[in-house]
C-alpha positions in Angstrom: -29.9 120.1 71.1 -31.5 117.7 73.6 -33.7 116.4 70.6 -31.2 116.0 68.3 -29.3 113.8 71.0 -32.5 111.9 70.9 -33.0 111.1 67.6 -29.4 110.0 67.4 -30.1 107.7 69.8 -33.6 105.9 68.5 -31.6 105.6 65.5 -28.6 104.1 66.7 -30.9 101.7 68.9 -32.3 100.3 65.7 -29.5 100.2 64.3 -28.6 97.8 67.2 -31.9 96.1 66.5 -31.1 95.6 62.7 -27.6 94.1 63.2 -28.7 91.6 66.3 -30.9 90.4 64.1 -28.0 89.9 61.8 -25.2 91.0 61.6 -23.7 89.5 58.5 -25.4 87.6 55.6 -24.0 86.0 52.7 -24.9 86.6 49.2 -23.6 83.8 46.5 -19.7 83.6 47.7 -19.8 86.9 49.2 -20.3 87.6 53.4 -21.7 91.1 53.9 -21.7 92.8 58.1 -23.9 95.0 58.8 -22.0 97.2 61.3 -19.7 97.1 64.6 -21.9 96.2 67.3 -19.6 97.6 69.5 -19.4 101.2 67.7 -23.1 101.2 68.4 -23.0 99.7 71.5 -20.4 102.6 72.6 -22.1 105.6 70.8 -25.5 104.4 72.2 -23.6 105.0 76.1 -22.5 108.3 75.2 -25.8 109.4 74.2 -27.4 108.3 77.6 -24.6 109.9 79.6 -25.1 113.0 78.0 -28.7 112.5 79.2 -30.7 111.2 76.0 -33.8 109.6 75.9 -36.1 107.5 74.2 -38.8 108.4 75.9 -40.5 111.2 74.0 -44.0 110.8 76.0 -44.9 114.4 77.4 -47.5 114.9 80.1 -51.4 115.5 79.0 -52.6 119.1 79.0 -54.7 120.0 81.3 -57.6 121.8 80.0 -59.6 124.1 82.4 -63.4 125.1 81.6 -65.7 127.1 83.1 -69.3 126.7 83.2 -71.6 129.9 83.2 -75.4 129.2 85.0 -78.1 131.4 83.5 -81.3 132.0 84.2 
C-alpha cells in the first residue's frame, strides 16, 4: 500500500508542477483552469502524513565474493 501512496503522491506533485506553471489559459474568448491548487496542495499533505515518499532510491546491494588460491 505504501507504494501505491507513493505514486499518488509523484503524481499529484506534478500535477502541482503543471498548474504553477499555469494554472489557467485562455483559448479565443474562452479561460480554461487547470485544477485547484489547493485540492492538491491538501491531498499532497495527507499523503506525507500518512508517511509517503518521493524518494524511491534503495540502498546498493552488497555483493560478497570469495576468491579461491590454487596451486
Amino acid at each position: 500500500m505504501n507504494s501505491l501512496q507513493n505514486e499518488r503522491l509523484a503524481l499529484y506533485v506534478a500535477a502541482e508542477q503543471a498548474v504553477l506553471t499555469g494554472q489557467s489559459y485562455t483559448i479565443g474568448n474562452r479561460t480554461l483552469t487547470r485544477a485547484n491548487l489547493d485540492t492538491i496542495r491538501e491531498e499532497i499533505d495527507k499523503l506525507v502524513s500518512a508517511g509517503a515518499t518521493l524518494d524511491t532510491t534503495t540502498a546498493p546491494r552488497r555483493l560478497s565474493k570469495r576468491v579461491v588460491f590454487m596451486d
